[in-house]
PDB file of N, CA, C and O in Angstrom:
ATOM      1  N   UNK A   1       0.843  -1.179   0.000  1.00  0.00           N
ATOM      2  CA  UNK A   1       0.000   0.000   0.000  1.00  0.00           C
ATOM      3  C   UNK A   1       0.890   1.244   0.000  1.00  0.00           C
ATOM      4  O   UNK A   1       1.800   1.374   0.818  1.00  0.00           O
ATOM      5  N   UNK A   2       0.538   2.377  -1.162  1.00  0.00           N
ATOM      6  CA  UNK A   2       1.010   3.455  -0.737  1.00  0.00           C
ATOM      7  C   UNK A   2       1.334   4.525   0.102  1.00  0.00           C
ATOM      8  O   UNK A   2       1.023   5.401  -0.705  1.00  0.00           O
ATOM      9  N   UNK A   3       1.666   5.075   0.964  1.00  0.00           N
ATOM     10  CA  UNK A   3       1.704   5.694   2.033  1.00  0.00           C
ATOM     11  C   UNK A   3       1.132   7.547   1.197  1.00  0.00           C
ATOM     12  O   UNK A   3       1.522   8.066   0.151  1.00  0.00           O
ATOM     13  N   UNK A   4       0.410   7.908   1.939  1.00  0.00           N
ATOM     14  CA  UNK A   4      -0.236   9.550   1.502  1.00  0.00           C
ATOM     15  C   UNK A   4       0.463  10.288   2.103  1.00  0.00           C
ATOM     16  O   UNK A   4       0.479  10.289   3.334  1.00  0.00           O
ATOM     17  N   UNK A   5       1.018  10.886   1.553  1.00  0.00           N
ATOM     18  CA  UNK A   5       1.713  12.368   2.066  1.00  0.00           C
ATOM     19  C   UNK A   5       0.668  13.885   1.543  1.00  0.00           C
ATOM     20  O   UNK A   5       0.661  14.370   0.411  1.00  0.00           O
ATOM     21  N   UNK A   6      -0.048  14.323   2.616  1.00  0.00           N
ATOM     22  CA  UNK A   6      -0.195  15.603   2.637  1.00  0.00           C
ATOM     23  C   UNK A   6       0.642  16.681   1.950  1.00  0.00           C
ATOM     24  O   UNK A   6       1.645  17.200   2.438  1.00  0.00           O
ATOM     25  N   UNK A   7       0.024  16.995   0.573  1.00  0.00           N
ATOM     26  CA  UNK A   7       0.598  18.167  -0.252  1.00  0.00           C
ATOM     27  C   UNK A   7       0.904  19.894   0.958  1.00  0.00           C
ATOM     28  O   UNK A   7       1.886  20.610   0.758  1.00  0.00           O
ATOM     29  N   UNK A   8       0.183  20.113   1.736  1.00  0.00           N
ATOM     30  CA  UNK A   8       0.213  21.340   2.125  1.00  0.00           C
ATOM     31  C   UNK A   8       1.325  20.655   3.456  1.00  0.00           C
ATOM     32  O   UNK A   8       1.892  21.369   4.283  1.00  0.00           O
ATOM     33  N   UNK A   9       1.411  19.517   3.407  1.00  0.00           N
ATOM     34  CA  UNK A   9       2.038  19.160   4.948  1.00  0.00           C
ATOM     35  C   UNK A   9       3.466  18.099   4.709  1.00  0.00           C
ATOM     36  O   UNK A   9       3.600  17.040   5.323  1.00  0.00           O
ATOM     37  N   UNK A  10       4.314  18.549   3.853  1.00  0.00           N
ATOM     38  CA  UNK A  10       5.326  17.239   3.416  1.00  0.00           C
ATOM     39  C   UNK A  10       6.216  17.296   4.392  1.00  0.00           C
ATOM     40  O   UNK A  10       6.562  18.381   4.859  1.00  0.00           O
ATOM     41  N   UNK A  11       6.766  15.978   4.884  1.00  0.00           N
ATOM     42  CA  UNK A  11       8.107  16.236   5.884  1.00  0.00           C
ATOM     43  C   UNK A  11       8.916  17.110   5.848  1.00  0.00           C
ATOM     44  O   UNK A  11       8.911  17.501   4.681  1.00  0.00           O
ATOM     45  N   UNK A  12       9.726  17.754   6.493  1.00  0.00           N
ATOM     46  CA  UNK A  12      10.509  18.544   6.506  1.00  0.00           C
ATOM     47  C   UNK A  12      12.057  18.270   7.352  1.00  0.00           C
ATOM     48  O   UNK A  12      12.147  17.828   8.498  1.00  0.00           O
ATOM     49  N   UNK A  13      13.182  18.649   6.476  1.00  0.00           N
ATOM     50  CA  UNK A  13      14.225  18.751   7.667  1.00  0.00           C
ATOM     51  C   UNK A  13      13.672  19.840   9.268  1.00  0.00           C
ATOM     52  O   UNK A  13      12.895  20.791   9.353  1.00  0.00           O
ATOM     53  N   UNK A  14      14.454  19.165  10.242  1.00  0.00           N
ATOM     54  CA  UNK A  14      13.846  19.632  11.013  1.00  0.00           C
ATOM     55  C   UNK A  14      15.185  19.534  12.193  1.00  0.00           C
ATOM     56  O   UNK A  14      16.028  18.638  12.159  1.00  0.00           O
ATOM     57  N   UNK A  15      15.160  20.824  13.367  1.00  0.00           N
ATOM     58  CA  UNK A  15      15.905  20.785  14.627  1.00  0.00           C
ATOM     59  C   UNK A  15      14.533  20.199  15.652  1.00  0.00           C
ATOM     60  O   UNK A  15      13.353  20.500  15.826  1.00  0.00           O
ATOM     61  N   UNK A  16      15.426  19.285  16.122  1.00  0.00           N
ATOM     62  CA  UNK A  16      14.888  18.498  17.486  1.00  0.00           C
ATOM     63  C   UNK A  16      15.622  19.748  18.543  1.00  0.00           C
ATOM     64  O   UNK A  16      16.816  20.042  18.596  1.00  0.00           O
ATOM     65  N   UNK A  17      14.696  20.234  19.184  1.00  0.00           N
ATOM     66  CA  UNK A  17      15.159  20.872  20.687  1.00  0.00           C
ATOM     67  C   UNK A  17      14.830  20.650  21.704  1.00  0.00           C
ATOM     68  O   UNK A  17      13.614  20.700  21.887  1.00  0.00           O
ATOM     69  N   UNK A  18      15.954  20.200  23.193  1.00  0.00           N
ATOM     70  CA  UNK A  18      15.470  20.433  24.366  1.00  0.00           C
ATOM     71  C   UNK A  18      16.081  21.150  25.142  1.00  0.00           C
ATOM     72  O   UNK A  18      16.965  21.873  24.681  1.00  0.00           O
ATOM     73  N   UNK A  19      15.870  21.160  26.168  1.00  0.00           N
ATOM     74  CA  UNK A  19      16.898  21.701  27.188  1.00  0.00           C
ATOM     75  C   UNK A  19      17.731  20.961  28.444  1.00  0.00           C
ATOM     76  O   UNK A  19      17.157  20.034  29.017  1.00  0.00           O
ATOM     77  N   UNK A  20      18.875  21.297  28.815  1.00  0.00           N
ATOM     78  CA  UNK A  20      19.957  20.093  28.691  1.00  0.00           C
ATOM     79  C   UNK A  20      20.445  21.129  29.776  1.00  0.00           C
ATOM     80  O   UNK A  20      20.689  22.306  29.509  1.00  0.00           O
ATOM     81  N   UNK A  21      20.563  20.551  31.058  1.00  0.00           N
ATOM     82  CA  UNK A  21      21.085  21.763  32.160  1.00  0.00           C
ATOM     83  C   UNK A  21      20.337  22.825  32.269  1.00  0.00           C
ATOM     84  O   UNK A  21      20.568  23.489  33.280  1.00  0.00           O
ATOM     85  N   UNK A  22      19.138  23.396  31.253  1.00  0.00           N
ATOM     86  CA  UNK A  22      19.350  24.776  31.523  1.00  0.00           C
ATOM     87  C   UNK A  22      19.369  25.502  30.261  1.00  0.00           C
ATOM     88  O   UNK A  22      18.969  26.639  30.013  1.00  0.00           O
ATOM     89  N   UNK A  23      19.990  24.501  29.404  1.00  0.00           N
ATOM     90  CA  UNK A  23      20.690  25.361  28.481  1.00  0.00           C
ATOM     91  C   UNK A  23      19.682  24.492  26.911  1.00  0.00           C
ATOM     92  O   UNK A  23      19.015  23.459  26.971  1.00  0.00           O
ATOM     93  N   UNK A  24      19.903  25.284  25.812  1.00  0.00           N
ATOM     94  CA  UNK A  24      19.221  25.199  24.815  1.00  0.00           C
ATOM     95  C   UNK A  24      20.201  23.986  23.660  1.00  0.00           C
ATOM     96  O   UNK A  24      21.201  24.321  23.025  1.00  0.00           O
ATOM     97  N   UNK A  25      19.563  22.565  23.647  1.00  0.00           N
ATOM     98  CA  UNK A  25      20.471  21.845  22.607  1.00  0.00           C
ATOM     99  C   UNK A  25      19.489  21.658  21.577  1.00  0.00           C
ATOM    100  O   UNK A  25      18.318  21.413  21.864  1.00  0.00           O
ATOM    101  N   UNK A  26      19.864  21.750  20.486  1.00  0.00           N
ATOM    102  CA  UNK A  26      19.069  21.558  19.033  1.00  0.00           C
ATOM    103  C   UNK A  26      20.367  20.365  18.541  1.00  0.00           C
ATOM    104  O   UNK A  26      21.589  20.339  18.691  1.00  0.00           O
ATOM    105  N   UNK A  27      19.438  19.523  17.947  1.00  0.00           N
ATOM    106  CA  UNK A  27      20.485  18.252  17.106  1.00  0.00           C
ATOM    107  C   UNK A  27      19.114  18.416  15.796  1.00  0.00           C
ATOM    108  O   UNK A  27      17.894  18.421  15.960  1.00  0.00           O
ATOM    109  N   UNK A  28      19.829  18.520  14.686  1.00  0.00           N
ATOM    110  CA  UNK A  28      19.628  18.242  13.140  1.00  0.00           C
ATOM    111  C   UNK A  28      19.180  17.577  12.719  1.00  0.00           C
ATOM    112  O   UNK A  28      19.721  16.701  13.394  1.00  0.00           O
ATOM    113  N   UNK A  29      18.186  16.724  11.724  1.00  0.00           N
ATOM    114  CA  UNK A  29      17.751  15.934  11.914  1.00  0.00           C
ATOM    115  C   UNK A  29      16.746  16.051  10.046  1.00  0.00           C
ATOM    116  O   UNK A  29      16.262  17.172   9.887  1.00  0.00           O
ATOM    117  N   UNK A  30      16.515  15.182   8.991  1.00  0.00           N
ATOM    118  CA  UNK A  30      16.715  15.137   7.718  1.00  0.00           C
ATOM    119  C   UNK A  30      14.988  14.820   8.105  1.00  0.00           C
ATOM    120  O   UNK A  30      14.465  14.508   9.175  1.00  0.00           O
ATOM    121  N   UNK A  31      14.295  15.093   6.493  1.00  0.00           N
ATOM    122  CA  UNK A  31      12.534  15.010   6.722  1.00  0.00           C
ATOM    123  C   UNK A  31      12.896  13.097   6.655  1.00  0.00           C
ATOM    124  O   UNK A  31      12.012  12.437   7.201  1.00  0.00           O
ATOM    125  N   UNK A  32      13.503  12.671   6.343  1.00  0.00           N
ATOM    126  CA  UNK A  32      13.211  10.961   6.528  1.00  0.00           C
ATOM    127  C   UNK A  32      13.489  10.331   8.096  1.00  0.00           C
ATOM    128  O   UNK A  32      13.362   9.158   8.446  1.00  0.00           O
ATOM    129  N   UNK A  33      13.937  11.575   8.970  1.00  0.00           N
ATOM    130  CA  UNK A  33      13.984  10.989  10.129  1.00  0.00           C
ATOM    131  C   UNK A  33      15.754  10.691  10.756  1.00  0.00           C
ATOM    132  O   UNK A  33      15.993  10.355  11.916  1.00  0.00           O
ATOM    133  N   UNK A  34      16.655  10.876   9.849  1.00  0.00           N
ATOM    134  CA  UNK A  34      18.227  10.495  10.115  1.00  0.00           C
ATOM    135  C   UNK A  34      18.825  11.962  10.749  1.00  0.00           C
ATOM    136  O   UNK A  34      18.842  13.122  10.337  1.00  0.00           O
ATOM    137  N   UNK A  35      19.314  11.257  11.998  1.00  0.00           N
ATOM    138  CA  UNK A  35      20.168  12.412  12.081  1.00  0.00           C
ATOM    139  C   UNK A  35      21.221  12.726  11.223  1.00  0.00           C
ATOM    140  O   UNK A  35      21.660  11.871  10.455  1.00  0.00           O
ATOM    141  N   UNK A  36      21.839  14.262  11.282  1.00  0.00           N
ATOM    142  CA  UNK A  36      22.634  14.613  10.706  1.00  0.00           C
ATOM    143  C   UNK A  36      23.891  14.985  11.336  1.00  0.00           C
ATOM    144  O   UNK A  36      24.140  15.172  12.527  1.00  0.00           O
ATOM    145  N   UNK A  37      24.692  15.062  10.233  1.00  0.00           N
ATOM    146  CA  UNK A  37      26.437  15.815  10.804  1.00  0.00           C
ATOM    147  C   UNK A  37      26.211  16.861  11.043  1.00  0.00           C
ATOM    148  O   UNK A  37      25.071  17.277  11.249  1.00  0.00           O
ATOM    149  N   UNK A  38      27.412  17.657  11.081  1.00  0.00           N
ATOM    150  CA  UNK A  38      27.875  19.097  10.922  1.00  0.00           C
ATOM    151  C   UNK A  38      27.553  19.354   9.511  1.00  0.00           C
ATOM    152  O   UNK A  38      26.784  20.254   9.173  1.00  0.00           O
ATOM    153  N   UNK A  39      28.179  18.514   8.638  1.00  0.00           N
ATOM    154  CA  UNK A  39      27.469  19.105   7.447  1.00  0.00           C
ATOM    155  C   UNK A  39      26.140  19.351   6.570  1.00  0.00           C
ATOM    156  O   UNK A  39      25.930  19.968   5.526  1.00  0.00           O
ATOM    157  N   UNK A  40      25.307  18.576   7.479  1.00  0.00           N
ATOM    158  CA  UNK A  40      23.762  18.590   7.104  1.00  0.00           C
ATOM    159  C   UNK A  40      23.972  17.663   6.440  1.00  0.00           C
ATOM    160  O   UNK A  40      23.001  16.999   6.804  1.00  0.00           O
ATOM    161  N   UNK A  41      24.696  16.758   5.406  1.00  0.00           N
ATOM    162  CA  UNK A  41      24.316  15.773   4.449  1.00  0.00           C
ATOM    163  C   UNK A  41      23.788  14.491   5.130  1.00  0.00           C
ATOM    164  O   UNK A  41      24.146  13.927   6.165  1.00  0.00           O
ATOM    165  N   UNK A  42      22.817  14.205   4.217  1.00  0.00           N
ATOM    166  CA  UNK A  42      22.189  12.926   4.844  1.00  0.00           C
ATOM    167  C   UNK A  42      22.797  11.702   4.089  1.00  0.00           C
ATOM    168  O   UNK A  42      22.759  11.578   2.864  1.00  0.00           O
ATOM    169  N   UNK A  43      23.313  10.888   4.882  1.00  0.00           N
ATOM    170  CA  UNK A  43      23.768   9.977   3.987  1.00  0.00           C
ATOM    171  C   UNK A  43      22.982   8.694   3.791  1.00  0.00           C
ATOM    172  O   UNK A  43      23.428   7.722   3.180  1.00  0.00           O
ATOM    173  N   UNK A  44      21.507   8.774   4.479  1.00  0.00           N
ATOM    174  CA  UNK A  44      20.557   7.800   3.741  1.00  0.00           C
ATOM    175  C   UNK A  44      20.255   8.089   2.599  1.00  0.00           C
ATOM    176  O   UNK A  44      20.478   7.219   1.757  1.00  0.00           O
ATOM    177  N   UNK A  45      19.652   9.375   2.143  1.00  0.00           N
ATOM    178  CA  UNK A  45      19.057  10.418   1.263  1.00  0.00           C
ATOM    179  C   UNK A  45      20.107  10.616   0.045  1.00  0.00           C
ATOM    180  O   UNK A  45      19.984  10.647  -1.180  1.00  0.00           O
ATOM    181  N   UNK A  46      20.961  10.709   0.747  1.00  0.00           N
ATOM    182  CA  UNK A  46      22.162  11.433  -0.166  1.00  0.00           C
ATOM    183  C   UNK A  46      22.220  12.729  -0.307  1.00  0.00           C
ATOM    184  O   UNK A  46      23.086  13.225  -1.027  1.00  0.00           O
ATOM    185  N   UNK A  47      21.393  13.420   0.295  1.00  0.00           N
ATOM    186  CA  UNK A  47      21.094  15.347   0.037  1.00  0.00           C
ATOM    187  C   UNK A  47      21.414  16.107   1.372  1.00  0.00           C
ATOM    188  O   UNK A  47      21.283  15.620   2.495  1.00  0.00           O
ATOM    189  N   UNK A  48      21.817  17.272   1.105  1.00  0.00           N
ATOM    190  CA  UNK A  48      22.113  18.274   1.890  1.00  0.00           C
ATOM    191  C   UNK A  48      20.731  18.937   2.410  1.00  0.00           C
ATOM    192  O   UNK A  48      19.796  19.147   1.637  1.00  0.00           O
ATOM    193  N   UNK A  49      20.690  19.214   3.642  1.00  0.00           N
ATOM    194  CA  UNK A  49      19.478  18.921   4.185  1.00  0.00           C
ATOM    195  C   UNK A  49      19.784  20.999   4.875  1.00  0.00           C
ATOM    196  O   UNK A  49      20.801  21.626   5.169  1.00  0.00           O
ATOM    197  N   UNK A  50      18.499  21.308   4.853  1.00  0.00           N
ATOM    198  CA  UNK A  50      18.318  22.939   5.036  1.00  0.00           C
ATOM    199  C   UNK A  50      17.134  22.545   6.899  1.00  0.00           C
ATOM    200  O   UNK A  50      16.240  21.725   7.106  1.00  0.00           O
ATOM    201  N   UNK A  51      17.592  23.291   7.545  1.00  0.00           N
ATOM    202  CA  UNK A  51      16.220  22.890   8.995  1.00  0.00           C
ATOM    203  C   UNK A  51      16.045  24.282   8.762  1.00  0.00           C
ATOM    204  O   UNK A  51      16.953  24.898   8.203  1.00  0.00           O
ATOM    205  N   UNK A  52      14.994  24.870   9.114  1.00  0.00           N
ATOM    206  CA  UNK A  52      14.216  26.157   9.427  1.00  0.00           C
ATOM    207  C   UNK A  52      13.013  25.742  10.059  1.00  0.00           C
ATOM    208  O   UNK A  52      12.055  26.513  10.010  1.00  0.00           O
ATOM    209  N   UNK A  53      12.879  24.443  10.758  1.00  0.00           N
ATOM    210  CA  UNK A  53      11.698  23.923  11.442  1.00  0.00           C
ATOM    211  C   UNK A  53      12.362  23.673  12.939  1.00  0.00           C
ATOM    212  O   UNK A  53      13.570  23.782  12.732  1.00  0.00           O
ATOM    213  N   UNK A  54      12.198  23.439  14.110  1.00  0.00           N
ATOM    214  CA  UNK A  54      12.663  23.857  15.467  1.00  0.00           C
ATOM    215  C   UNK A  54      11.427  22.939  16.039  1.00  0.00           C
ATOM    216  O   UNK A  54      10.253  23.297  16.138  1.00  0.00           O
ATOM    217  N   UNK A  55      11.937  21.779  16.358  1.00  0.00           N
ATOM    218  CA  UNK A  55      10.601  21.117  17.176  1.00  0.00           C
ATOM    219  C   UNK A  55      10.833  20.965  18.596  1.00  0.00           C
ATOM    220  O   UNK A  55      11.722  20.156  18.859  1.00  0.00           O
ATOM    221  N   UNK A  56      10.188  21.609  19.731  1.00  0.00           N
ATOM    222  CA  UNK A  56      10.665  21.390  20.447  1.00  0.00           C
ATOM    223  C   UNK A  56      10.090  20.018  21.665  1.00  0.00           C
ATOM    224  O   UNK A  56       8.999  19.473  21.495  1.00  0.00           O
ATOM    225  N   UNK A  57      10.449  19.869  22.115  1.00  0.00           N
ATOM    226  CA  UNK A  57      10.524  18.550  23.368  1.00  0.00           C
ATOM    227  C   UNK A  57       9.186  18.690  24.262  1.00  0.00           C
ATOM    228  O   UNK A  57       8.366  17.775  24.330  1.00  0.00           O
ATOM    229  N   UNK A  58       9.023  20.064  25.023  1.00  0.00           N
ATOM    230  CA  UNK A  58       8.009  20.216  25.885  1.00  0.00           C
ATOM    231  C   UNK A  58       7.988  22.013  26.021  1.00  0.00           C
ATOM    232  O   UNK A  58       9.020  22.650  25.806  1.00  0.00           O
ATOM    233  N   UNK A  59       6.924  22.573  26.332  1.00  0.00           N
ATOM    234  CA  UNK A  59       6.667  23.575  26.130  1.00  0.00           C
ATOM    235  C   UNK A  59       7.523  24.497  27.251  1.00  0.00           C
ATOM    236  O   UNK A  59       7.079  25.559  27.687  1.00  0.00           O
ATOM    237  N   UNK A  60       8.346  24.133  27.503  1.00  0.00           N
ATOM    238  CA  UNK A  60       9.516  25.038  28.567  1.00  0.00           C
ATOM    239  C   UNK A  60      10.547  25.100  26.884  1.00  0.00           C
ATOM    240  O   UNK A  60      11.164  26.161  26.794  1.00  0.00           O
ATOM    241  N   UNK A  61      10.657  24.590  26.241  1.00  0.00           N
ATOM    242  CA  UNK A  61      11.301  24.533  25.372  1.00  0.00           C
ATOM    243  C   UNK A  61      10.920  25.373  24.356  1.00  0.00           C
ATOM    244  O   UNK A  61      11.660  26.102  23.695  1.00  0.00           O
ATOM    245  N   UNK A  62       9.851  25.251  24.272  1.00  0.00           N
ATOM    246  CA  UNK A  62       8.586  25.966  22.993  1.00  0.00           C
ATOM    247  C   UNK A  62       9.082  27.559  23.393  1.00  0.00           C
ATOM    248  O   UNK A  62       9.698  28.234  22.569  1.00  0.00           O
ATOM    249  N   UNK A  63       8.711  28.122  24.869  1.00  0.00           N
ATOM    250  CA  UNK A  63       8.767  29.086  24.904  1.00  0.00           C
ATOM    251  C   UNK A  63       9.962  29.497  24.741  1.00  0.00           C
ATOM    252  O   UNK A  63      10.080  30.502  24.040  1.00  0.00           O
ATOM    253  N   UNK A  64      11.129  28.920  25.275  1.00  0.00           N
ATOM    254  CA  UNK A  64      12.512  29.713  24.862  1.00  0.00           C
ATOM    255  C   UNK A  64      12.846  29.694  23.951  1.00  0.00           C
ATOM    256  O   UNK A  64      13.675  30.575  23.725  1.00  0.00           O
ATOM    257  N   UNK A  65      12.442  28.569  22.535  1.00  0.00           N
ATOM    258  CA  UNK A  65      12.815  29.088  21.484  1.00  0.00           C
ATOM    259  C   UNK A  65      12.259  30.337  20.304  1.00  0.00           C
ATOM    260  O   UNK A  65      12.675  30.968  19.333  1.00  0.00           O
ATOM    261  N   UNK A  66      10.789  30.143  21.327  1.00  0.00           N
ATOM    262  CA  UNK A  66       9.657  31.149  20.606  1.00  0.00           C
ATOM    263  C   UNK A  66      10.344  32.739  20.797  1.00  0.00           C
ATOM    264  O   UNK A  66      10.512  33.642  19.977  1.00  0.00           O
ATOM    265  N   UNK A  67      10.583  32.661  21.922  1.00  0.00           N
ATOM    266  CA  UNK A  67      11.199  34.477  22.752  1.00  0.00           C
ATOM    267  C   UNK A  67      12.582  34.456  22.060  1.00  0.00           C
ATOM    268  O   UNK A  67      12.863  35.653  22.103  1.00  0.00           O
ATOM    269  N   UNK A  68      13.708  33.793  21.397  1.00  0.00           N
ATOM    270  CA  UNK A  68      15.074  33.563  20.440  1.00  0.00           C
ATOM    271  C   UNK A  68      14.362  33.965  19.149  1.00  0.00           C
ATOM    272  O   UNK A  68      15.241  34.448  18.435  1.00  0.00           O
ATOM    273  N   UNK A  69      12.990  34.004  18.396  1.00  0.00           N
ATOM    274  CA  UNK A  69      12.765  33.930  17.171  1.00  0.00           C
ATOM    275  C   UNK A  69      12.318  35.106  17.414  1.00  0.00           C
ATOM    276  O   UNK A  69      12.760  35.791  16.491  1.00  0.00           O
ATOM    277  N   UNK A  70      11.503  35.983  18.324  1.00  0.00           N
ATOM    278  CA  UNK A  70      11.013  37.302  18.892  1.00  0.00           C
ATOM    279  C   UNK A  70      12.116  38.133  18.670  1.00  0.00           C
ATOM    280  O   UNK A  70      11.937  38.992  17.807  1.00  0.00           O
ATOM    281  N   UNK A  71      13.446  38.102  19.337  1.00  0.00           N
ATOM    282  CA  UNK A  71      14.295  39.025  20.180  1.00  0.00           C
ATOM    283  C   UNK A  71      15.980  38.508  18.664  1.00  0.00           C
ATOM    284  O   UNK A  71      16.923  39.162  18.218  1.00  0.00           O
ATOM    285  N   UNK A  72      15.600  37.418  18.493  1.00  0.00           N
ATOM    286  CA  UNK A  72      17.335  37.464  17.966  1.00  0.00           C
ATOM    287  C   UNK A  72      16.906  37.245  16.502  1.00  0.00           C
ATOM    288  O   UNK A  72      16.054  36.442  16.120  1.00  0.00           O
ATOM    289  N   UNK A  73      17.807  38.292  15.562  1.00  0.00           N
ATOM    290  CA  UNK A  73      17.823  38.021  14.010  1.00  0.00           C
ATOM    291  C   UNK A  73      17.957  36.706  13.314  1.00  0.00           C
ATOM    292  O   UNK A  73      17.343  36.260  12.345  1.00  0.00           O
ATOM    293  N   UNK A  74      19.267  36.003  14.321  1.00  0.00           N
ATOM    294  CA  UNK A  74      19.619  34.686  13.653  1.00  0.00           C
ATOM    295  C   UNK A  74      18.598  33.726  14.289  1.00  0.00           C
ATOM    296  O   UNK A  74      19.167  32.636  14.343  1.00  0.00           O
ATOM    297  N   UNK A  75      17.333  33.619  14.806  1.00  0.00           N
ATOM    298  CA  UNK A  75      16.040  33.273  14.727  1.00  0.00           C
ATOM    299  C   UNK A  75      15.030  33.308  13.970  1.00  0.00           C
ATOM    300  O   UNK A  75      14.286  32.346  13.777  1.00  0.00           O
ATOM    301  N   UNK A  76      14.886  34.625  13.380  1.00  0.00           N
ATOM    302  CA  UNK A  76      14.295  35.141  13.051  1.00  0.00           C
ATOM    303  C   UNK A  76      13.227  34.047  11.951  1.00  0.00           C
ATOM    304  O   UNK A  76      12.028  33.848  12.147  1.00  0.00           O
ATOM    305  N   UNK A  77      14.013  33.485  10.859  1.00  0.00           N
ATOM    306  CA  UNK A  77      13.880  32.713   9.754  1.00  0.00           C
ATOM    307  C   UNK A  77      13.040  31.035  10.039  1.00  0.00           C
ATOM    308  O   UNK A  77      12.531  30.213   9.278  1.00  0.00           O
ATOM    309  N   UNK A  78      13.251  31.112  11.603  1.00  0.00           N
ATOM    310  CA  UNK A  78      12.777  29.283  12.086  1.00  0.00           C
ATOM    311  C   UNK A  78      11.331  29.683  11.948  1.00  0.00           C
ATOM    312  O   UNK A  78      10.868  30.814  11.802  1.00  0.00           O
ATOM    313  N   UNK A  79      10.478  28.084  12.053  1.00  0.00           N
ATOM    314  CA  UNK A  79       9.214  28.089  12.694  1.00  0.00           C
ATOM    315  C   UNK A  79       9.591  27.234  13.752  1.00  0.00           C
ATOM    316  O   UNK A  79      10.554  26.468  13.739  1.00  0.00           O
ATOM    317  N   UNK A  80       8.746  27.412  14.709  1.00  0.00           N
ATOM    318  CA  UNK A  80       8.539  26.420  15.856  1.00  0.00           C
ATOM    319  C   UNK A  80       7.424  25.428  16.368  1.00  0.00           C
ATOM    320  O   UNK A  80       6.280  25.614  15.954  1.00  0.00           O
ATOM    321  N   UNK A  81       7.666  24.419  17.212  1.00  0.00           N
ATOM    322  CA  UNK A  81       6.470  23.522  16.856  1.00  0.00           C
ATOM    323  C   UNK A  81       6.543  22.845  18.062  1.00  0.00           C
ATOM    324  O   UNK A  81       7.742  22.721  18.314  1.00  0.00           O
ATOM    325  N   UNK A  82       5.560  22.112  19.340  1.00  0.00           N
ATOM    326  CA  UNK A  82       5.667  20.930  19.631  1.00  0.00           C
ATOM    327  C   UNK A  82       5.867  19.929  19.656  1.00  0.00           C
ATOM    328  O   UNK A  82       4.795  19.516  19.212  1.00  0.00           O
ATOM    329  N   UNK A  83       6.511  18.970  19.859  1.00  0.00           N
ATOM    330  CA  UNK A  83       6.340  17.431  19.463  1.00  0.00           C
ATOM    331  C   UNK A  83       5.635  16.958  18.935  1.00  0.00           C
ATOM    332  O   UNK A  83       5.811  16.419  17.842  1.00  0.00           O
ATOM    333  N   UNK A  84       4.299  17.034  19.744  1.00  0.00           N
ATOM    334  CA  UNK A  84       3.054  16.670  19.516  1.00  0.00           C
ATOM    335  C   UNK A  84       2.354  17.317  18.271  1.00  0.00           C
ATOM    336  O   UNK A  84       1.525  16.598  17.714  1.00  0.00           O
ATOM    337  N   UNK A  85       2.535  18.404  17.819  1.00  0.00           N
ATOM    338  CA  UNK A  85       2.112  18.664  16.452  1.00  0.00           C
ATOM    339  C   UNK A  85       2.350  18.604  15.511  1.00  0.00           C
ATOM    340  O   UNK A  85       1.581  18.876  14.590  1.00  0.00           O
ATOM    341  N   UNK A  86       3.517  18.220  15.392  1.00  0.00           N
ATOM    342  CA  UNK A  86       4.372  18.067  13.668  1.00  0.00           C
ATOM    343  C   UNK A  86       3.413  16.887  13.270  1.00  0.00           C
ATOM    344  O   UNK A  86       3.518  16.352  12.166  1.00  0.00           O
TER     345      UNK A  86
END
């Protein structure tokens, strides 16, 4: 059976975020699900992978990355998301 992918809703590369001490960790992560290097390439895929999606863990997370996309330029460009909603 074919699997349906939603035209308005296709996977996306995406940052996994939580918070780790205190502090804000994002790890990389390709729309098929593989994490990534430093260089973004996916080597299931074979493609260089772009994130501007920010999912975060639990909503202590949500909000600090939401107030980084508010207040800082190099934010500016993400969306952000719950776990639970992607």
């Amino acid at each position: 059976m074919t699997k349906i992918v939603e035209a308005d809703h296709p996977p996306r590369d995406y940052y996994a975020a939580s918070l780790e001490n205190q502090s804000l960790v994002m790890q990389p992560y390709c729309a098929c699900g593989n994490r990534l290097a430093e260089d973004y390439f996916c080597e299931k895929c074979g493609k260089k992978c772009h994130c501007y999606v920010i999912i975060c863990d639990s909503p202590a997370t949500f909000d600090l990355v939401q107030d980084f996309i508010r207040k800082s330029p190099q934010f500016s460009g993400f969306k952000v998301k719950l776990a639970a909603e992607r």
